[in-house]
PALUM-589195 format. One record per residue (C-alpha): residue number from 1; residue in three letters; chain; x, z, y. Coordinates in nm, 2 decimals, padded with zeros to 4 digits. Layout:
BEGIN
[NUM; ALA; A; [X; Z; Y]]
...
***
This chain:
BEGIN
[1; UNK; A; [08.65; -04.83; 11.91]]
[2; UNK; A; [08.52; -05.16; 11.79]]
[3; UNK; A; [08.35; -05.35; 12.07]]
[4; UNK; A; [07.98; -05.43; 12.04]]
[5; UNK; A; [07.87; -05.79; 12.05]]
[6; UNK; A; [07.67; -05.92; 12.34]]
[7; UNK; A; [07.37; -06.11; 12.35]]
[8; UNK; A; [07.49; -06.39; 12.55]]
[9; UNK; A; [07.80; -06.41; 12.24]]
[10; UNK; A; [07.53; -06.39; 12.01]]
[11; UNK; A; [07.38; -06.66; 12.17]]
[12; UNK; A; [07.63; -06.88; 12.25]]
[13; UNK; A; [07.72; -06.81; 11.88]]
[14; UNK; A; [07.42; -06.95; 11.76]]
[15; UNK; A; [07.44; -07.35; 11.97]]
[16; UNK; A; [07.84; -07.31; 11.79]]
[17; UNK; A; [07.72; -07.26; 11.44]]
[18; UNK; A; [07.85; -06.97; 11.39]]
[19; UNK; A; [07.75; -06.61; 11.25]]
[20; UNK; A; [07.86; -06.26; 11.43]]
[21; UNK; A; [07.69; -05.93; 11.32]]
[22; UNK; A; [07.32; -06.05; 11.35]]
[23; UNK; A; [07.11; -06.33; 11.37]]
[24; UNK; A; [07.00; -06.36; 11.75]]
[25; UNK; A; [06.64; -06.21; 11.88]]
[26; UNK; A; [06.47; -06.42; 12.15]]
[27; UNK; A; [06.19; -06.26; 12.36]]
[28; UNK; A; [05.95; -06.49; 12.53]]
[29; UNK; A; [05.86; -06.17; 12.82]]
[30; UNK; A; [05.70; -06.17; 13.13]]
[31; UNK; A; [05.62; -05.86; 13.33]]
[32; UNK; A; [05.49; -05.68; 13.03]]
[33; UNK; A; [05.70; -05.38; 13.19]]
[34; UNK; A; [05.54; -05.39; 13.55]]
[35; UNK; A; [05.34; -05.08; 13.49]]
[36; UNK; A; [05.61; -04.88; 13.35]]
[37; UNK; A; [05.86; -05.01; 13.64]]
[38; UNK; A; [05.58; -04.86; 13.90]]
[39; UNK; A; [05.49; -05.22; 14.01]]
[40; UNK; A; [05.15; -05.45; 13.95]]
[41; UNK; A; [05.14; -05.74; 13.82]]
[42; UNK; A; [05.14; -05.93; 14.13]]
[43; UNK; A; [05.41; -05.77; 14.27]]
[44; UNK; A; [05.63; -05.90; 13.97]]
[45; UNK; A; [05.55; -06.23; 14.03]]
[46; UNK; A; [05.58; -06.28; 14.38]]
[47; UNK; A; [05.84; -06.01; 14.51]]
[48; UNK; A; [06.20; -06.06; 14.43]]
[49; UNK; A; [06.24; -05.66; 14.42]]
[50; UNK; A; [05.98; -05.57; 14.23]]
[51; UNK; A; [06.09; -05.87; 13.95]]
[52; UNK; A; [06.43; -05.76; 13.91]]
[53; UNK; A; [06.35; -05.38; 13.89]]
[54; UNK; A; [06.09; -05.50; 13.58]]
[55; UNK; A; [06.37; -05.69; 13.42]]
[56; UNK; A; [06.53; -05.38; 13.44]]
[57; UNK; A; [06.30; -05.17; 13.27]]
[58; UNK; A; [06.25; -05.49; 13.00]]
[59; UNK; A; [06.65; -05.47; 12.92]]
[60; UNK; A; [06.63; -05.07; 12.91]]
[61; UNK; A; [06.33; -05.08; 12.67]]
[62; UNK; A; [06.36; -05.42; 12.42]]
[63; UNK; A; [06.73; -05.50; 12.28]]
[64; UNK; A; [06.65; -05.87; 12.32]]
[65; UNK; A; [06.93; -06.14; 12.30]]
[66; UNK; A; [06.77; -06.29; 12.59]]
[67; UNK; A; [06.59; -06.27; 12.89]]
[68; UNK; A; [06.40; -06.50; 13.13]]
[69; UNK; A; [06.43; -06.50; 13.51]]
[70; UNK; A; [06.13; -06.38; 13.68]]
[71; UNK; A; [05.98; -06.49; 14.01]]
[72; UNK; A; [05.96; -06.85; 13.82]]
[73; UNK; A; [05.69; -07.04; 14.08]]
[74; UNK; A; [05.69; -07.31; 13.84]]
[75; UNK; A; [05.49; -07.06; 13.55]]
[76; UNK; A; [05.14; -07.10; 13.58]]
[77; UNK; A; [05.06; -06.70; 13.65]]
[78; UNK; A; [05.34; -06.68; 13.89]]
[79; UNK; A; [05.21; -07.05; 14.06]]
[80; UNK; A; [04.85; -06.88; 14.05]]
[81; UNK; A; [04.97; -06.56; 14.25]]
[82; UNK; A; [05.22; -06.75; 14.48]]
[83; UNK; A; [04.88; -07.02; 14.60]]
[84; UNK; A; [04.66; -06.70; 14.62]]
[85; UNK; A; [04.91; -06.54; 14.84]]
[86; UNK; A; [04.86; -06.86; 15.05]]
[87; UNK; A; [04.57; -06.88; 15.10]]
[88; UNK; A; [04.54; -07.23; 14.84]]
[89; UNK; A; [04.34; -07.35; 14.57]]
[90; UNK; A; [04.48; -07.22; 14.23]]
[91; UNK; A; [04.53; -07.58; 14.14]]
[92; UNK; A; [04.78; -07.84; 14.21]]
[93; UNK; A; [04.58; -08.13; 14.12]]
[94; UNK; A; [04.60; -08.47; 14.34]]
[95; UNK; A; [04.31; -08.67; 14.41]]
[96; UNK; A; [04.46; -08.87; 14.65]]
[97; UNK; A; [04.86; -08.93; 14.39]]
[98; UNK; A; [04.80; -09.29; 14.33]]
[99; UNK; A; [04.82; -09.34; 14.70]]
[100; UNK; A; [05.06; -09.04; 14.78]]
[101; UNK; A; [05.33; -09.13; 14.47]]
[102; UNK; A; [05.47; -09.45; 14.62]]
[103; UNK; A; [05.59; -09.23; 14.95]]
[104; UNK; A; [05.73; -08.94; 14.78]]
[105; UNK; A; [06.05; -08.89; 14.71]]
[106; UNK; A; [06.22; -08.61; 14.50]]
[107; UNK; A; [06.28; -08.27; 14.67]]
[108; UNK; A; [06.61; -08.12; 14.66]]
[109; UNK; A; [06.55; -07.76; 14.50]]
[110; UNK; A; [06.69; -07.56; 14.77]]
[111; UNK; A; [06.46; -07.76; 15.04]]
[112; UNK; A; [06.13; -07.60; 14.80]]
[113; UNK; A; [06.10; -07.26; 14.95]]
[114; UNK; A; [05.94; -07.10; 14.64]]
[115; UNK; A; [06.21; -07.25; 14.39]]
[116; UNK; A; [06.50; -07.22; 14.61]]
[117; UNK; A; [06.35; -06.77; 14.60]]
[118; UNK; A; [06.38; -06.82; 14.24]]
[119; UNK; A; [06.76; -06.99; 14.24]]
[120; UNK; A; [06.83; -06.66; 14.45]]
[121; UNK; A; [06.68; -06.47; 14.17]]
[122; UNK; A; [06.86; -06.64; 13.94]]
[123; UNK; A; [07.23; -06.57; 14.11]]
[124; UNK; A; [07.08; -06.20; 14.14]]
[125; UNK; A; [07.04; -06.20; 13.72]]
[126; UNK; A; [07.30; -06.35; 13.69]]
[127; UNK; A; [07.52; -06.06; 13.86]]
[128; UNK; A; [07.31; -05.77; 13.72]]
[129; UNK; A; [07.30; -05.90; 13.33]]
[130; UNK; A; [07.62; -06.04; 13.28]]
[131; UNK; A; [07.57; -05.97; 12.89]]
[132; UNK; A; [07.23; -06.10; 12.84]]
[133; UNK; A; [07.15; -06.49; 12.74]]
[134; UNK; A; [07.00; -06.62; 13.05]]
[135; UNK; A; [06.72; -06.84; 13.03]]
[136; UNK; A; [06.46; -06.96; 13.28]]
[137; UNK; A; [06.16; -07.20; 13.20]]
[138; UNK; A; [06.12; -07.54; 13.36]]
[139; UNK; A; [05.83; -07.70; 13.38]]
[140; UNK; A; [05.83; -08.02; 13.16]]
[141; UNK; A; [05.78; -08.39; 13.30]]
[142; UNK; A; [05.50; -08.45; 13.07]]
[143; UNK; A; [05.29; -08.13; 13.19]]
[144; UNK; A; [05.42; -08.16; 13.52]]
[145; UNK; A; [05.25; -08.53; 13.58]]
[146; UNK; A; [04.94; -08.37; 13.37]]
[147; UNK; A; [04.91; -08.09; 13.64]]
[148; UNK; A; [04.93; -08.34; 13.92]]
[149; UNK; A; [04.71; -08.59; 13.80]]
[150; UNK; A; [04.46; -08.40; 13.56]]
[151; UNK; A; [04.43; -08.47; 13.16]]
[152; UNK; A; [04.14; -08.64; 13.18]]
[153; UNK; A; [04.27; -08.88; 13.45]]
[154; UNK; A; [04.57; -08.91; 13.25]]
[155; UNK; A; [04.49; -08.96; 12.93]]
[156; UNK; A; [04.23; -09.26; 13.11]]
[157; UNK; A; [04.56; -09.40; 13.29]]
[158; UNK; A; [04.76; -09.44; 12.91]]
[159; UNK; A; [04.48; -09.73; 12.88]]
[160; UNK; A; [04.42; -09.82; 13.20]]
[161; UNK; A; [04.72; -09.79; 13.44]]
[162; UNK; A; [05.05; -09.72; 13.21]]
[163; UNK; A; [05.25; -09.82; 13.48]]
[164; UNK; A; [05.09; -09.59; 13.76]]
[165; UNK; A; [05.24; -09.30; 13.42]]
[166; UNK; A; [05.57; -09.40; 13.38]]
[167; UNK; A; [05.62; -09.39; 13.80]]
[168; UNK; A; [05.50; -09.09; 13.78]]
[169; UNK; A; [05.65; -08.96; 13.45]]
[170; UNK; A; [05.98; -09.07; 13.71]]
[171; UNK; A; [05.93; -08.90; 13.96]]
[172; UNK; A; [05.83; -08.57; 13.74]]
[173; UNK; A; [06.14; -08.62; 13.52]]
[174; UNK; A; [06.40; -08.63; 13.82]]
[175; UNK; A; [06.26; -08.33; 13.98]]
[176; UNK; A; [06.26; -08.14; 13.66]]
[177; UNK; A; [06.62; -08.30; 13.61]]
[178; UNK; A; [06.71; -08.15; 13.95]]
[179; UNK; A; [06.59; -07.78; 13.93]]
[180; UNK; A; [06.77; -07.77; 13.55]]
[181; UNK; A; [07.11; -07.87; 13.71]]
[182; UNK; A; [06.99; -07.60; 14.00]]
[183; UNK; A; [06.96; -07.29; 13.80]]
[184; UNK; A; [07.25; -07.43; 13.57]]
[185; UNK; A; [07.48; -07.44; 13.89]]
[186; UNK; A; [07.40; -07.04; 13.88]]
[187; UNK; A; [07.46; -06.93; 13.58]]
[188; UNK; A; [07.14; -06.93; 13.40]]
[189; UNK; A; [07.01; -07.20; 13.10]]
[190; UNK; A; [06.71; -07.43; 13.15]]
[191; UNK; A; [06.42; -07.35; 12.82]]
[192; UNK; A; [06.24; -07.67; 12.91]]
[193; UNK; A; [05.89; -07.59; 12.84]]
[194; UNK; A; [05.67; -07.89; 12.78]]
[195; UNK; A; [05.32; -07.74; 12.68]]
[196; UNK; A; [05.11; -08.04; 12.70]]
[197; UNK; A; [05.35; -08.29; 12.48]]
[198; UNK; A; [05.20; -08.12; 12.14]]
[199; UNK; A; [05.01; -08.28; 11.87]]
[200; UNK; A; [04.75; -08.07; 11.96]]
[201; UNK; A; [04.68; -08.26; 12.29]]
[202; UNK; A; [04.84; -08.65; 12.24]]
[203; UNK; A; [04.95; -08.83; 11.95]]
[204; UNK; A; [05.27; -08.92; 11.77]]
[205; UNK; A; [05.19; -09.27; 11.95]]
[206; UNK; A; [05.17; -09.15; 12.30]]
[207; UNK; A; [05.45; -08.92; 12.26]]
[208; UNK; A; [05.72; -09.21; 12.19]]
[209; UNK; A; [05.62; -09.42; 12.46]]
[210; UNK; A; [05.48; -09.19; 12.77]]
[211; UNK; A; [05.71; -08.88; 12.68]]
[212; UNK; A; [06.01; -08.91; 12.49]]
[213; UNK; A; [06.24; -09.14; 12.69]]
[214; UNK; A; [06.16; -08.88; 12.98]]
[215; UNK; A; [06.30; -08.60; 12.77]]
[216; UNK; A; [06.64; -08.80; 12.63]]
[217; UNK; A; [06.68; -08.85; 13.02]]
[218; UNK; A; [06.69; -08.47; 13.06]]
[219; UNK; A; [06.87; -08.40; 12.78]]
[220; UNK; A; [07.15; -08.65; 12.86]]
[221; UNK; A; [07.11; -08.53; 13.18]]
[222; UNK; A; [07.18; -08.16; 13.13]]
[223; UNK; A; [07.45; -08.25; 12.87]]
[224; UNK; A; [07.65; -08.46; 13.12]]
[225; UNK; A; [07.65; -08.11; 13.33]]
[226; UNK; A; [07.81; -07.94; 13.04]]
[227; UNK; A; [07.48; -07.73; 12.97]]
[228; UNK; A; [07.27; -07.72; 12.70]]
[229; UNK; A; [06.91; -07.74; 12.69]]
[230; UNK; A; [06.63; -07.53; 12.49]]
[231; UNK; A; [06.30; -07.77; 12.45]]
[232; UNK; A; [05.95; -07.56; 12.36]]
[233; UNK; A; [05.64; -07.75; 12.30]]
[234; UNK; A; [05.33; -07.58; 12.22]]
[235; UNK; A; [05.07; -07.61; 11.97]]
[236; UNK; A; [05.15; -07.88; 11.68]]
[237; UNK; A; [05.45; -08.06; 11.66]]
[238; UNK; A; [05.53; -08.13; 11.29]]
[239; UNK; A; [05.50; -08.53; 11.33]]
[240; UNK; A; [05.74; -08.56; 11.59]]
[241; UNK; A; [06.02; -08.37; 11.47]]
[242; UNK; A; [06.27; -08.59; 11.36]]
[243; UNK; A; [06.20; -08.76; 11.74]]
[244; UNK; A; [06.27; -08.48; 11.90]]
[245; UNK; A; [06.58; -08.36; 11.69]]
[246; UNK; A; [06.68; -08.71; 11.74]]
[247; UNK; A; [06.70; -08.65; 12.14]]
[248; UNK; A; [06.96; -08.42; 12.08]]
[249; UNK; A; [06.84; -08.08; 12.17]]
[250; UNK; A; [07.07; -07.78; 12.14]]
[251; UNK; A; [06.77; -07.55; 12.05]]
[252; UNK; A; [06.39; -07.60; 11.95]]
[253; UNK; A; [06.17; -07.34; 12.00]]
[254; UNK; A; [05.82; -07.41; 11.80]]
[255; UNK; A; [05.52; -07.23; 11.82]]
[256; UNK; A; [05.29; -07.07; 11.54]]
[257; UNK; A; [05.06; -07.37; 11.44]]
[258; UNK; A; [05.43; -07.60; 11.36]]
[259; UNK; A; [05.59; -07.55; 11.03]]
[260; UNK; A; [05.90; -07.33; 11.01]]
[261; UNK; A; [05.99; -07.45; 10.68]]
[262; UNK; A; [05.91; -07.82; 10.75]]
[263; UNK; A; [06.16; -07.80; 11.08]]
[264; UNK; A; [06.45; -07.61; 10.84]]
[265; UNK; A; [06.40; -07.91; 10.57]]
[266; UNK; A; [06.46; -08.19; 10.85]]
[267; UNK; A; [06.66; -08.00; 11.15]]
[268; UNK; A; [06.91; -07.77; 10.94]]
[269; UNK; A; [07.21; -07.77; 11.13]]
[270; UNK; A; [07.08; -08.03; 11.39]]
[271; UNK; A; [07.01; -07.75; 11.62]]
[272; UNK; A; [06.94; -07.38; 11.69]]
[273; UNK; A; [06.55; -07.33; 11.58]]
[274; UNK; A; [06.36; -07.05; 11.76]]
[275; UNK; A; [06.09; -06.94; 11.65]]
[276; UNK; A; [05.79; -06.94; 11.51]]
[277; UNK; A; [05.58; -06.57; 11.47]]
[278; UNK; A; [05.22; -06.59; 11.64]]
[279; UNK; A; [05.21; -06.45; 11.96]]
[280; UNK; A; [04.87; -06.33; 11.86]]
[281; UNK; A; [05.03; -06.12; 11.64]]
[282; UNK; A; [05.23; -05.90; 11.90]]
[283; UNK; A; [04.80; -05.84; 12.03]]
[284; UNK; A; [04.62; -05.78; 11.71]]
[285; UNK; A; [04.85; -05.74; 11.42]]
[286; UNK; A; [05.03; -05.40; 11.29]]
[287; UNK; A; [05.38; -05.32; 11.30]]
[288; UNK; A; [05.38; -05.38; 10.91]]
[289; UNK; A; [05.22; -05.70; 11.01]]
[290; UNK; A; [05.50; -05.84; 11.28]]
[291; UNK; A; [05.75; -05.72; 11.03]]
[292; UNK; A; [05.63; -05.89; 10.76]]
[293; UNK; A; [05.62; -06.23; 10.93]]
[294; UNK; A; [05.97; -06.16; 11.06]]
[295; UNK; A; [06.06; -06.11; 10.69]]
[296; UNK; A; [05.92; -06.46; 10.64]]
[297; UNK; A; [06.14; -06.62; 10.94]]
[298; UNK; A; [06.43; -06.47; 10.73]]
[299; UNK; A; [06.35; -06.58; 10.39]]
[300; UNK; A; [06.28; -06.92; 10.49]]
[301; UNK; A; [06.59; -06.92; 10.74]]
[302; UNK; A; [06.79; -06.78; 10.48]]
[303; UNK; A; [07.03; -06.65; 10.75]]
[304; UNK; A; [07.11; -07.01; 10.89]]
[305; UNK; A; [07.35; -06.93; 11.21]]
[306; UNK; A; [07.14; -07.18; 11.37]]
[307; UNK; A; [06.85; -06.99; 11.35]]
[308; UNK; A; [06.69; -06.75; 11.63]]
[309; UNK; A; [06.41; -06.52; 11.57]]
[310; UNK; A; [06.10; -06.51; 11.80]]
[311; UNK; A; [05.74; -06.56; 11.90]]
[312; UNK; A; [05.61; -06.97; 11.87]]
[313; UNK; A; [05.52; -06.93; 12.27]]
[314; UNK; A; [05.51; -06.64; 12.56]]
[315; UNK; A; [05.39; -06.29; 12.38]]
[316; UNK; A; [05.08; -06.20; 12.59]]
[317; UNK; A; [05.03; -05.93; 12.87]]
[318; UNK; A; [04.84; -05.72; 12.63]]
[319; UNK; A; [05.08; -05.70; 12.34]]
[320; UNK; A; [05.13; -05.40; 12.20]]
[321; UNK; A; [05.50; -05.31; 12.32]]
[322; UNK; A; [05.55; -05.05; 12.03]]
[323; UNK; A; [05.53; -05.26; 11.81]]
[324; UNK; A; [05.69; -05.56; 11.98]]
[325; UNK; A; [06.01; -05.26; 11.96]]
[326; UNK; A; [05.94; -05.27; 11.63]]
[327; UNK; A; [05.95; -05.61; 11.55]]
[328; UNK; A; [06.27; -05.60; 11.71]]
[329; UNK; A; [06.46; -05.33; 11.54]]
[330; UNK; A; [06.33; -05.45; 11.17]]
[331; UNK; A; [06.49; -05.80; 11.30]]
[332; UNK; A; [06.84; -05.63; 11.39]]
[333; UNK; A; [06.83; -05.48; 11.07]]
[334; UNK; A; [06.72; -05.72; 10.83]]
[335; UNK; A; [06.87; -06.02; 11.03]]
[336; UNK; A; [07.19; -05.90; 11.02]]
[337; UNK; A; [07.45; -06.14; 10.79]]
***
């Protein structure tokens, strides 16, 4: 009997160049199953046996290539429910971090009690879904120092205090540097999401200086470790693209409003491209709908072994899980090479 190809080969496949049966599918889930799994959504985010019995239920129900660790305090839901819990304000913002940053020094991840919970979690996936591409998102420098700080404070300090950034952007980076080489150390990949380092919040301009040295430092970083790296950046990212392949990512995950066929014209066997349908669409578009952008992916892909199929960003809570199955069946089928 022929043995049946994994997701994690399928994966690894992919960062190697290299084509097996199917192109890879790559789920951006969070506890979209925590009904069916008898749990709420709270309990998902904050209990470690309620998250690994919906990641369960995820695997049973979607044949995706991947899946992401739950119980991720670093997620903004899961960072919402952990501060309710408590008894904190949902924000992390610091009034007081030009006076606080000088004192602080970087925390080791096991000495944070929330992420060293998830780096137990991850050990725990790693055991139960020894076939699956593991992934789990990390927090990126850039939207990291925004949360501390505040945009608006921020994008004030690029004119009138670049140095108080780039200590922060420092300190940031070497935590985020830390907890990548954490849940690499058990078994699981960082997807290094950087939400706020889009086109659709700075500029090409501010990106060079304030951002992108920060991310060749955790690139390098990770690299060094003998891992790779998966970078995600939301909204717009068209005019930074060559930057970014330039860092040396091993995958780039792009959301909808960035141009597939723009990335495949400059990054084409530079690195593994996930992406781009509209999560939207998983909400209010029809199966023939998902399947015909998946049909798109494909055509403009034109079954690159570099190429990974997926949403542009998280697929929300009130997607349509039919059809999400849906979407993923037509993509084993019609990605296959």
């Amino acid at each position: 009997m022929e043995k049946s190809v994994t997701g994690k080969e399928r994966m690894e496949a992919a960062f190697n160049g290299e084509k097996l049966d199917r192109m890879p599918v790559f789920l951006l889930l969070g506890g979209h199953y925590a009904e069916k799994a008898g749990y709420t959504l709270e309990e998902y985010l904050t209990k470690p046996d309620a998250a690994l019995e919906v990641s369960k239920v995820t695997a049973d129900e979607l044949e995706s290539d991947a899946l992401f660790v739950p119980l991720n305090p670093t997620m903004p839901d899961a960072q919402e429910a952990f501060r309710k819990l408590m008894g904190k304000p949902p924000s992390i913002k610091r009034d007081d971090i030009k006076e606080k940053l000088p004192k602080w020094t970087v925390r080791l991840p096991r000495e944070d009690r929330l992420f060293s919970a998830h780096l137990d979690m991850c050990e725990t996936m790693a055991k139960e879904f020894p076939n699956y591409h593991l992934n789990t998102n990390i927090g990126g420098p850039w939207s990291f120092a925004l949360e501390y700080r505040g945009a608006n404070e921020a994008m004030e300090d690029i004119y009138d205090d670049k140095q108080f950034l780039f200590d922060l952007m420092d300190y940031t980076t070497e935590t985020v540097i830390a907890r990548c080489l954490a849940v690499m150390e058990c078994g699981v990949q960082p997807f290094l999401g950087d939400p706020s380092a889009g086109m659709s919040m700075i500029s090409p301009v501010i990106y060079r200086e304030h951002v992108l040295p920060y991310h060749k430092r955790l690139v390098d970083a990770v690299h060094e470790k003998g891992g790779h790296l998966c970078l995600h950046i939301c909204g717009y990212m068209d005019p930074i693209f060559e930057d970014v392949l330039d860092l040396g990512v091993d995958a780039l995950s792009i959301d909808a409003p960035s141009s597939l066929e723009k990335l495949f014209e400059v990054g084409r066997g530079k690195t593994v491209i996930v992406g781009n349908i509209d999560p939207i669409m998983f909400v209010e578009g029809s199966r023939e709908d998902l399947e015909q952008e998946a049909q798109k992916c494909i055509d403009i892909a034109q079954h690159d072994a570099k190429y990974v199929i997926g949403p542009g960003c998280q697929i929300p809570l009130q997607a349509n899980l039919d059809n999400v199955k849906a979407f993923v069946d037509y993509c084993h089928e019609h990605g296959a090479f």
